[in-house]
TORVOVO-528918 format. One line per field, with one value per residue (C-alpha): x negated, y, z; residue in three letters; residue number from 1. Coordinates in pm, whole numbers, plus 50000, padded with zeros to 5 digits. Layout:
<recs>
X	[X_...]
Y	[Y_...]
Z	[Z_...]
aa	[ALA_...]
i	[NUM_...]
</recs>
This chain:
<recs>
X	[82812_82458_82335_82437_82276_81974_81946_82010_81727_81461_81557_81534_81166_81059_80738_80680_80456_80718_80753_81123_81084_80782_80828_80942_80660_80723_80534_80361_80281_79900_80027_79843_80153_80426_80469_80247_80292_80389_80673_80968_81327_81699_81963_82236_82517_82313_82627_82744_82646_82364_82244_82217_82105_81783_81756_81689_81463_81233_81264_81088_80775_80500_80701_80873_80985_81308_81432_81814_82109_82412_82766_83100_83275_83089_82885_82744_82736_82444_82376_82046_81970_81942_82117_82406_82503_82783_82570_82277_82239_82275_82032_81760_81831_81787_81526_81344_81267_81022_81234_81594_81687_82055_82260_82586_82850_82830_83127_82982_82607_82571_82719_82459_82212_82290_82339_82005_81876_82060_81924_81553_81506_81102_81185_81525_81534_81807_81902_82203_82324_82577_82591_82782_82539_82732_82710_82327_82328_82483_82232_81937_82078_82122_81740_81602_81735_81590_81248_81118_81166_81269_81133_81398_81283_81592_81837_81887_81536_81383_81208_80892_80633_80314_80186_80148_80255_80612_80880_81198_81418_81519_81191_81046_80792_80600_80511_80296_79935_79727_79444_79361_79650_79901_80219_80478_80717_81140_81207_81266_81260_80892_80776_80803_80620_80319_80303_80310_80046_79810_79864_79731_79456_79325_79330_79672_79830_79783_80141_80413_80692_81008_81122_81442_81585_81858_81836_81871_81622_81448_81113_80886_80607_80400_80463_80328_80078_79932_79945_79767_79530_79412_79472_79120_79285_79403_79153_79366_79734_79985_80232_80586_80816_81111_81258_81511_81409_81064_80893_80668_80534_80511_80356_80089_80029_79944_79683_79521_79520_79395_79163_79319_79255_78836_78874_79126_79152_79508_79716_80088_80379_80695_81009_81234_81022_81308_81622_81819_81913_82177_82218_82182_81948_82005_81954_82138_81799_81713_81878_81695_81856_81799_81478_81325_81215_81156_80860_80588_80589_80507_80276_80110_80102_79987_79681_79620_79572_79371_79590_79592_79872_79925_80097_80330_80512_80328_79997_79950_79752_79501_79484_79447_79190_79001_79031_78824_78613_78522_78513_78250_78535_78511_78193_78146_77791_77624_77379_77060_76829_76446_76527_76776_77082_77393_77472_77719_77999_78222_78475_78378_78550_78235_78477_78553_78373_78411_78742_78917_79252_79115_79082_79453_79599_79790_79915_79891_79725_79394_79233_78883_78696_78350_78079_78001_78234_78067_78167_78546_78598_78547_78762_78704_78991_79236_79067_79118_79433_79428_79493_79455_79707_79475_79142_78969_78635_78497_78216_77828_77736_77624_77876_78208_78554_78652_78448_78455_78633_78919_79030_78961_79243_79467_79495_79420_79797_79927_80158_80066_79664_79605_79225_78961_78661_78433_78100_77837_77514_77134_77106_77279_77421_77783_77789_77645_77923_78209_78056_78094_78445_78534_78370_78520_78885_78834_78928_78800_78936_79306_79224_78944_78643_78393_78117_77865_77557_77355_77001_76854_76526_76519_76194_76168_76179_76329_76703_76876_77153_77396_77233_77296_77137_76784_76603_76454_76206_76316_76653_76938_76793_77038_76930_76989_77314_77393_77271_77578_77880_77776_77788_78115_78236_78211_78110_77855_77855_77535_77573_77808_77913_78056_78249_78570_78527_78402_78683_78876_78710_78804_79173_79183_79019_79246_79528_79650_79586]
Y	[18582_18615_18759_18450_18249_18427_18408_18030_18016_18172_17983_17670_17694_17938_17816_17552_17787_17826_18187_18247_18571_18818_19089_18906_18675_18373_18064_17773_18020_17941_17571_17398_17189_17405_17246_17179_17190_17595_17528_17642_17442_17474_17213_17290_17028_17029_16875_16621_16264_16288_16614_16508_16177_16337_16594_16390_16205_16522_16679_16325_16318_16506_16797_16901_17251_17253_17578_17566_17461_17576_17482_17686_17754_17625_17944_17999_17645_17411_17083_16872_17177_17409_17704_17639_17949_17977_18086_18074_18491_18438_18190_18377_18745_18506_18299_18380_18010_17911_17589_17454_17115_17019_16757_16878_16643_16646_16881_17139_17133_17348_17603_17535_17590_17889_18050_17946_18115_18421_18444_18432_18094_17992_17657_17474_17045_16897_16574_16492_16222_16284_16632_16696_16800_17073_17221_17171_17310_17618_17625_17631_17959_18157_18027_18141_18506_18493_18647_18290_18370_18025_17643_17387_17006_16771_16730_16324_16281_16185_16502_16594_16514_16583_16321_16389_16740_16810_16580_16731_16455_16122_15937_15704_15905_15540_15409_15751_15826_16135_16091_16206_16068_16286_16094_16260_16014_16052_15701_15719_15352_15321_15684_15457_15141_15365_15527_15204_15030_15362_15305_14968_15004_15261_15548_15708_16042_16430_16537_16330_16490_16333_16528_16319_16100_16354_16535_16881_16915_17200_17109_16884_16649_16925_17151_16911_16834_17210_17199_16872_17003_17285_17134_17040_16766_16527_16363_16105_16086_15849_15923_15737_15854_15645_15562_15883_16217_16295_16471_16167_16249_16627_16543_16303_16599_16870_16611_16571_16944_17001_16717_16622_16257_16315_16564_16344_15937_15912_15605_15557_15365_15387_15205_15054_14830_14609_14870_14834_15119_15294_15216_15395_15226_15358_15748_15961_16061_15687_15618_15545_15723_15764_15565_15774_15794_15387_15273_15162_15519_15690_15410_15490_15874_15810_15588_15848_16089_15913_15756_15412_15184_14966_14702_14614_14831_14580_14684_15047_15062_14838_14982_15361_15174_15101_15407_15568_15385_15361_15777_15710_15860_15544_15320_15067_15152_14910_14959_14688_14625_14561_14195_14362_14194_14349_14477_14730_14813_15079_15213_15563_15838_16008_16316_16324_16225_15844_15757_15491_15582_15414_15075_14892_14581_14342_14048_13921_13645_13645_13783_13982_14007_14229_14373_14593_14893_14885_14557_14527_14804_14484_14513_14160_14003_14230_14170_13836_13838_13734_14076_14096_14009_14279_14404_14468_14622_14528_14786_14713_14865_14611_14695_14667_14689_14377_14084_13820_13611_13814_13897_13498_13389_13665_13520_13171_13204_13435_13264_13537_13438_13132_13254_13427_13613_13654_13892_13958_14099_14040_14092_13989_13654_13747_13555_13254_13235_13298_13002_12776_12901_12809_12479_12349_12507_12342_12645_12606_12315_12448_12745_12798_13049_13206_13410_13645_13791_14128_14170_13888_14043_14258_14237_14188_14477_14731_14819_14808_15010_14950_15002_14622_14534_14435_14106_14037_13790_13553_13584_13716_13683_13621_13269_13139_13293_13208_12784_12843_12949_12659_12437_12518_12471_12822_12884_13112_13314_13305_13750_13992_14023_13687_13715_13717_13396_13226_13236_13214_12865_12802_12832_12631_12340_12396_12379_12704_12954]
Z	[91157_90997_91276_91507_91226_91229_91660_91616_91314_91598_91862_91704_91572_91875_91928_91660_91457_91161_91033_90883_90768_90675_90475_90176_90139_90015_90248_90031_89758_89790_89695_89387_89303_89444_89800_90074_90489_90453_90257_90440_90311_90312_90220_89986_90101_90437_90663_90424_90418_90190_90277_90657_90597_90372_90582_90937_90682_90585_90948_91044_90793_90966_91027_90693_90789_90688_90875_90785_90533_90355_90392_90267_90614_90847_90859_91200_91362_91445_91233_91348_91583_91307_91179_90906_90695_90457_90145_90031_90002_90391_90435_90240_90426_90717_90668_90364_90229_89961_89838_89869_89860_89681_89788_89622_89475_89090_88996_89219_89224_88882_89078_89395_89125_89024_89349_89441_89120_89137_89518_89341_89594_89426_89396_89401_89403_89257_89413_89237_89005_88762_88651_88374_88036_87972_88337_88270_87982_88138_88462_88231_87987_88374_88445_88111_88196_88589_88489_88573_88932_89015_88948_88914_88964_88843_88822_88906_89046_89390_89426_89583_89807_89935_90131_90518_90469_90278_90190_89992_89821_89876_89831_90113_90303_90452_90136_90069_90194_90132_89861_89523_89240_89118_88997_88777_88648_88514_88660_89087_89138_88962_89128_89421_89274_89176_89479_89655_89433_89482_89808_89846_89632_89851_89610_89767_89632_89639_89520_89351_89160_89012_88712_88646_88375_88248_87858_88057_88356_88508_88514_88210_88204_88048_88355_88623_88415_88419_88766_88788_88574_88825_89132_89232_89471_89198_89042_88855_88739_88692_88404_88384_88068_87946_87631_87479_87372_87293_87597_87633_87270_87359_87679_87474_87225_87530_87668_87343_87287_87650_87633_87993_88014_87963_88284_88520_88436_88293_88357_88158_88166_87912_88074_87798_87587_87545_87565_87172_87006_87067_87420_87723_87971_88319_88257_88070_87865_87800_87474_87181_86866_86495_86500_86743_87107_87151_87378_87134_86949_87317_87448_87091_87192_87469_87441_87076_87408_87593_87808_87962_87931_88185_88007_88319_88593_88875_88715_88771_89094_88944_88606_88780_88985_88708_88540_88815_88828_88461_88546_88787_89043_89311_89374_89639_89809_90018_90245_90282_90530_90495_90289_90062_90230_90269_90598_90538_90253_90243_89986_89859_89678_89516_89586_89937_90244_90366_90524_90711_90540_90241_90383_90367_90460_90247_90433_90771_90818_90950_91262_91326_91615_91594_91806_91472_91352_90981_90970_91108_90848_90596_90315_90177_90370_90191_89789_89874_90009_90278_90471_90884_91123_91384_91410_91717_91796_92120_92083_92113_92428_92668_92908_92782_92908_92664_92550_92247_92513_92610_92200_92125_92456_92271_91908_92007_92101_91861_91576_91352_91376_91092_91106_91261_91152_91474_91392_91618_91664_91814_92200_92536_92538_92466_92175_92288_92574_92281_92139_92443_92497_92125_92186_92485_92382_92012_91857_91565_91509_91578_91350_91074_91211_91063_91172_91136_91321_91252_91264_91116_91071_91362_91573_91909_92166_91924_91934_91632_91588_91930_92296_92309_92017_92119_92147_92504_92614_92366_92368_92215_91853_91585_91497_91875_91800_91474_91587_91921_91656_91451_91720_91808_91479_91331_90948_90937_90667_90470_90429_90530_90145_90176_90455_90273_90064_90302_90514_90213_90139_90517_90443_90178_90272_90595_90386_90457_90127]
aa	[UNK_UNK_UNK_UNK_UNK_UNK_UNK_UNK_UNK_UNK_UNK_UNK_UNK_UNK_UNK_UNK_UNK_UNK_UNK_UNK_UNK_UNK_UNK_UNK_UNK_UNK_UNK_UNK_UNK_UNK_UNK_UNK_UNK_UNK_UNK_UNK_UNK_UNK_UNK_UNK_UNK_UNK_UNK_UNK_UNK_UNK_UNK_UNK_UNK_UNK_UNK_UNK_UNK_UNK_UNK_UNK_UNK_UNK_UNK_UNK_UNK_UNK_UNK_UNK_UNK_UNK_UNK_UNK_UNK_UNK_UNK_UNK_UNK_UNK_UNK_UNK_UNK_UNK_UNK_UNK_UNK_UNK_UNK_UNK_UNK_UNK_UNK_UNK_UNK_UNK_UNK_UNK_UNK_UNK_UNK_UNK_UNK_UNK_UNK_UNK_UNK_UNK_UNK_UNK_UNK_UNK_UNK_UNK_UNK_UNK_UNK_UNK_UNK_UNK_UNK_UNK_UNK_UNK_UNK_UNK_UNK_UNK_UNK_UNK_UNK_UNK_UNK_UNK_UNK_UNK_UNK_UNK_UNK_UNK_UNK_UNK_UNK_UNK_UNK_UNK_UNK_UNK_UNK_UNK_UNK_UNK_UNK_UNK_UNK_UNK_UNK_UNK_UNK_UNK_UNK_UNK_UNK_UNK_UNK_UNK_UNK_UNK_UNK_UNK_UNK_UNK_UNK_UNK_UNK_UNK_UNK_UNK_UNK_UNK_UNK_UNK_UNK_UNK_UNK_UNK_UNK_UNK_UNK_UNK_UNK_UNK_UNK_UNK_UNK_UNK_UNK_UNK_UNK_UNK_UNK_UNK_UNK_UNK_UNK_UNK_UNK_UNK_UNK_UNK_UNK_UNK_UNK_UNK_UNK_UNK_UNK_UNK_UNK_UNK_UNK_UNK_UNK_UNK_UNK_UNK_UNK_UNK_UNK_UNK_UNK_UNK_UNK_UNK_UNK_UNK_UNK_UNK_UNK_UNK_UNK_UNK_UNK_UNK_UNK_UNK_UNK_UNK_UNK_UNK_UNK_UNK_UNK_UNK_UNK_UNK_UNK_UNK_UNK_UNK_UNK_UNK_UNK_UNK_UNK_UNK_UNK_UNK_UNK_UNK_UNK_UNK_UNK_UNK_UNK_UNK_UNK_UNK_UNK_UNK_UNK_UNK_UNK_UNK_UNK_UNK_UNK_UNK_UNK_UNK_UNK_UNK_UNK_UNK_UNK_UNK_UNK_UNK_UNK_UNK_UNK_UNK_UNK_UNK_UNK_UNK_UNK_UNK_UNK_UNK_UNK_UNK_UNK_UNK_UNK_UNK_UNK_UNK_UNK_UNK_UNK_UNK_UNK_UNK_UNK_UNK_UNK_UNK_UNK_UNK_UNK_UNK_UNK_UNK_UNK_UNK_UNK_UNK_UNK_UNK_UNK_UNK_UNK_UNK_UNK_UNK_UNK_UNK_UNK_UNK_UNK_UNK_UNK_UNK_UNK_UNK_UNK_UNK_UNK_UNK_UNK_UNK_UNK_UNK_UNK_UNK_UNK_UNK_UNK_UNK_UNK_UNK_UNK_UNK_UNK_UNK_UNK_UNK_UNK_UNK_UNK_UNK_UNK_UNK_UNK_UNK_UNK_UNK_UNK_UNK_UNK_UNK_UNK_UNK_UNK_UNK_UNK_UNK_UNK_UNK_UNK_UNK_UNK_UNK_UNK_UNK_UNK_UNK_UNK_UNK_UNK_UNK_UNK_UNK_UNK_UNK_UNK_UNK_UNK_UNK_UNK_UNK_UNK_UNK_UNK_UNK_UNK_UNK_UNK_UNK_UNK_UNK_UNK_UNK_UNK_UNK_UNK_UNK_UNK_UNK_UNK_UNK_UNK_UNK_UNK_UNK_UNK_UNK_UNK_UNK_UNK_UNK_UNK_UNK_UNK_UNK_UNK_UNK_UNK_UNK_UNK_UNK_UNK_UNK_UNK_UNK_UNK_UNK_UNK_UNK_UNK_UNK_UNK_UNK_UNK_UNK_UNK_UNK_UNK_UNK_UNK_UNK_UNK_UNK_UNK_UNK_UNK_UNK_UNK_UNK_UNK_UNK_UNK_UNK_UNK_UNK_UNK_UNK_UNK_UNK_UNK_UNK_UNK_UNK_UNK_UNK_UNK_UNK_UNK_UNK_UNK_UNK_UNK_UNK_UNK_UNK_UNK_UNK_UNK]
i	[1_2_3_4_5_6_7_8_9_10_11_12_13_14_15_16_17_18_19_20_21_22_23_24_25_26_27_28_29_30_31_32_33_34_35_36_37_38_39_40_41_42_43_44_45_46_47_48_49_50_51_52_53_54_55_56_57_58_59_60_61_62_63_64_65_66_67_68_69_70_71_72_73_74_75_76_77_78_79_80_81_82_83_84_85_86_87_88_89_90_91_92_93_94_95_96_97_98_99_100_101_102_103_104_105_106_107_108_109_110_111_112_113_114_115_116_117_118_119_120_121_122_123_124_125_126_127_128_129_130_131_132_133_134_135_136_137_138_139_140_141_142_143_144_145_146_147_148_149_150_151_152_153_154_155_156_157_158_159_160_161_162_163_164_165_166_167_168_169_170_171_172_173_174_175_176_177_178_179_180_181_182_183_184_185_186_187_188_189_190_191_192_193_194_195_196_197_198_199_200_201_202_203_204_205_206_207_208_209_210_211_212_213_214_215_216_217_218_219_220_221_222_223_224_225_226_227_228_229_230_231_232_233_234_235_236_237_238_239_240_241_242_243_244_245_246_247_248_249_250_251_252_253_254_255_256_257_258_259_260_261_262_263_264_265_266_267_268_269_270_271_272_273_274_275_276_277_278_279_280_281_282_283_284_285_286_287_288_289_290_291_292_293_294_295_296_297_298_299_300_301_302_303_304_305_306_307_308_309_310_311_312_313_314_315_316_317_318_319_320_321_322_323_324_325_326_327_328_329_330_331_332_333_334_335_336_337_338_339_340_341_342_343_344_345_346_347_348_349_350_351_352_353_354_355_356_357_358_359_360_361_362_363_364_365_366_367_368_369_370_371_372_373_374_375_376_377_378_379_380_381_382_383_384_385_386_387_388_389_390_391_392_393_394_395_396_397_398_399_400_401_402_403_404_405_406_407_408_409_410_411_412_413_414_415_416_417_418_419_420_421_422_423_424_425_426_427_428_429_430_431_432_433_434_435_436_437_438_439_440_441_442_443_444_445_446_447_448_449_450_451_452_453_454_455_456_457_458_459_460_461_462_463_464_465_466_467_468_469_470_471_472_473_474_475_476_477_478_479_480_481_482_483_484_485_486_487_488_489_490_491_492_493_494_495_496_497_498_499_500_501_502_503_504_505_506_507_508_509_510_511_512_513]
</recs>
């Protein structure tokens, strides 16, 4: 039987680069925060209705290398094309995996624990909901005499993830991006509303762990924390406690001791503000009793640590926004041209080189059209909320596959489109011929424009920037250009910096923000 598991193992990942076995070593182990895109997973529970629905799930985000799964008796068969084995002692002689994921029903998943333990299995994620205490209670006495050969994350939590690379749990992989915020939170629900909020603000996440809402888990805030602490990766992190027990105020005291939050901006939330004592509020940890483990006292520790409170759920991206950069952690540079106007502004981690995956869209609205790559990547649309229904680049070169023209017919019909943002730049005449399109179609009338041209102050003869960005015997300046849009009805913006409110401005007097 194990050795028809262990055929099935190669041949499903025979020639996906996945090692399953090598000499005992155990893949990921070079990982700052225990998982990365080595990790090699099992499921506990792997054909059940959970198990398979989660599993799909992980085998879908970027790869997750989950290499097999465990089910009593059904040792031997396939499930999602990959080997199932009857225990988890076959699984590892098999496959050798760093982490296990449980999706076990309550009554049994103490016992799924403890197999995975007494199988030495580095680091074991407990899914489930429900678990009785005492069962807990029991699972953590069999860790504390494993030599600390195994990690246990839960139970009752969504797990863990690291962006783009390694998904084990329940959480929703889309929401996530890859950047430089660690989350560690007990609640799931607002694991997913930081990540979310991090996302759209642009700062995005380098590993998020879930370390559950139950009295009895595996794995404390002061444990992520460490490994926060020396993962050179996260250069912020998001904290999320809840009312019951006091890990939130032990958590507070390790920061202060560790002086954490003057190293890596800190940003904290404490569910419960209004739970009453003596009653349980969602978790089984989140009960407030004899006076002690209410919100204000760990908000207090918290901020005593250096910690900022965001003083709503809703407000976390923003206030870890601001945190770095208060830290000096994220600027906006701009670069000027010979007049000191703006010509270009980008979004810059003062960590990491510039990237597009820090640019994000929040609504869809609003359309732009642009010879100039520095300035589609505009992120003025989204701070103003008005977001980007599509973005298209038609490129500078002076022969092009797609002009100003073709993108204008496109979103002149398109439903989505309420406005349009239409930048050029100085040489050919492409612009001028946009303008006399928008003009004799009444565009602009139909849907608020405005516009933008580069090189204001470039001389004539000398290219700037693009091959078609040159004036020529007169023509092609930006003026000529700037005098057609308004013609046709176009706003010109008065700098590239304004871009955003004035087409802002342009909705509302249209009646349409």
């Amino acid at each position: 039987m194990l050795q028809r598991c262990s055929q099935l193992a190669r041949n499903a990942y025979k020639g996906k680069n996945v090692v399953l076995r090598q000499n005992n070593i155990r893949h990921s182990s070079t990982a700052k925060v225990w998982v990365n895109k080595d990790t090699t997973v099992i499921c506990q529970g792997f054909t059940g209705k959970h198990g398979t629905f989660h599993s799909q799930n992980a085998l879908n985000y970027f790869g997750t290398k989950l290499v097999g799964g465990v089910t009593p008796k059904k040792g031997g068969t396939e499930h999602l094309g990959l080997p199932v084995f009857n225990t988890v002692k076959e699984a590892k002689d098999a496959l050798n995996p760093y982490a296990t994921s449980i999706y076990v029903p309550p009554p049994f998943a103490a016992a799924a624990i403890i197999e995975a333990v007494e199988n030495e299995i580095p680091l074991i994620v407990t899914i489930t909901e429900g678990i009785p205490q005492h069962d807990m209670v029991r699972v953590l006495d069999v860790m504390k005499h494993s030599g600390g050969k195994s990690r246990l994350i839960g139970p009752n939590c969504p797990g863990i993830i690291k962006p783009n690379e390694c998904k084990i749990g329940i959480m929703p992989g889309h929401i996530h991006s890859p950047g430089k915020i660690g989350i560690v939170s007990r609640s799931g629900t607002l694991t997913y509303e930081a990540v979310n909020q991090t996302t759209q603000v642009g700062l995005g996440q380098s590993t998020v762990v879930g370390i559950g809402g139950d009295p009895f888990n595996g794995t404390n805030f002061i444990d992520v924390l460490e490994k926060f602490k020396n993962d050179d990766e996260t250069k912020g992190i998001i904290f999320i406690g809840e009312i019951g027990g006091g890990a939130e105020e032990e958590a507070a005291d390790w920061i202060k001791s560790n002086k954490l939050s003057s190293k890596k901006p800190m940003c904290g939330f404490i569910c419960g503000v209004t739970a009453p004592p003596g009653r349980r509020m969602g978790h089984a940890g989140a009960i407030i009793m004899g006076g002690k483990g209410d919100a204000k006292s760990k908000m207090d520790a918290l901020e005593a640590a250096g910690v900022a409170v965001a003083p709503s759920p809703s407000l976390l991206g923003k206030t870890m926004l601001q945190s770095m950069k208060q830290a000096g952690l994220l600027k906006l540079l701009y670069r000027l041209d010979d007049n000191n106007s703006i010509v270009n502004i980008y979004i810059f981690f003062v960590f990491s080189s510039l990237s597009q995956q820090h640019i994000f869209c929040l609504s869809f609205d609003l359309f732009l059209c642009s010879f100039n790559c520095n300035l589609t990547n505009e992120y003025q649309t989204t701070q103003v909320g008005l977001g980007q229904s599509t973005v298209v680049g038609i490129g500078g070169d002076p022969f092009n596959g797609t002009n100003f023209i073709d993108v204008l017919e496109k979103f002149k019909d398109d439903d989505e489109t309420k406005g349009i943002i239409f930048i050029g730049e100085i040489g050919g005449g492409a612009e001028e011929e946009a303008a006399d399109w928008i003009k004799s179609n009444k565009l602009s009338s139909k849907k608020p424009m405005v516009g933008f041209i580069c090189g204001v102050t470039a001389p004539p003869g000398r290219r700037m920037g693009h091959a078609g960005a040159i004036i020529m015997g007169g023509k092609g300046d930006a003026k000529s250009k700037m005098d057609a849009l308004e013609d046709a009805g176009v706003k010109v913006a008065p700098s590239p910096s304004l871009l955003g409110k004035t087409m802002l401005e342009q909705m509302k007097q249209a009646g349409l923000a």
